[in-house]
N, C-alpha and C positions, 0 to 999 in steps of 0.2 A: 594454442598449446595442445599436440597432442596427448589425448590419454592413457596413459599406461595401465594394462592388467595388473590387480593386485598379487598376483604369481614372478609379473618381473618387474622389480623394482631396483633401477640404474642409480647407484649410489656415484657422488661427485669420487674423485680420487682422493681425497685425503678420508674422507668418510670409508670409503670400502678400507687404505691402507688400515684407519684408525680399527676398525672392526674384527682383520682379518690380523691385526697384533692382540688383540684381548682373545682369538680363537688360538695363535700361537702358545699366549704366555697360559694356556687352558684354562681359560674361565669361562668359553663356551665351544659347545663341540663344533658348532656354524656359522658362519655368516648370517645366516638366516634364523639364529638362535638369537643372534646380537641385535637382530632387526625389530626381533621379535620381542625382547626386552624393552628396548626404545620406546616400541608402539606402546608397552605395557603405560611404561612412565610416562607417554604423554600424556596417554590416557586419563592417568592417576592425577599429574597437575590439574587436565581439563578439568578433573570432576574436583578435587581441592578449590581452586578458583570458582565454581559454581556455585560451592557450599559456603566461600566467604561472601561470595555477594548473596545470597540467598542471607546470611547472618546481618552484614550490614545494612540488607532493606529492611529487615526484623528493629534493627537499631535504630537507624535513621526513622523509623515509621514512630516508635515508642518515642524519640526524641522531639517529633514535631503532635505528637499526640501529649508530650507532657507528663510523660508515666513512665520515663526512662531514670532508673538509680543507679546515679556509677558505684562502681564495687570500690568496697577499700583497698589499700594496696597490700594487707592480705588475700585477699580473695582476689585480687585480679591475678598477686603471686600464685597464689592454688590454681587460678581458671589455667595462666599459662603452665604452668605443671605438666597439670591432666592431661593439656592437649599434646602438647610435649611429650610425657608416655603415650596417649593412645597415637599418634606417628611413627611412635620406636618399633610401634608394635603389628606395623602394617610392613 
């Protein structure tokens, strides 16, 4: 597989059409605005997914150590909350 410069980046055709409809209906000035978004949000999952498993080893490790307390289902309600606002707010 050849590799492409990060300068030109060949989008399949439904992707560039999908892209260059969100630059029509003005919700981004470019193509490459839209690209550039994308890259954002992958970004942002990778590092989301990083931080759950980074949690679940925290969890799984408390759980075979013996020192794991589940929350009541208030507190687990608050935990999901929180997390819930601090997401809204990114």
């Amino acid at each position: 597989m050849k590799s492409t410069p990060a300068k030109m980046v060949e989008l399949s055709a439904d992707l560039r059409a999908f892209a260059e409809e969100r630059v029509r209906a003005g919700e981004y000035a470019s193509v490459d605005e839209v690209a550039n978004a994308a890259l954002r949000l992958l970004r942002e999952r990778d590092e989301r997914c990083r931080q759950v498993r980074e949690e679940l080893r925290g969890l799984f490790a408390e759980m075979e150590a013996g020192t794991y307390l589940e929350p009541s289902d208030d507190e687990f309600a608050e935990q999901v909350h929180s997390r819930a606002l601090s997401h809204m707010g990114e």
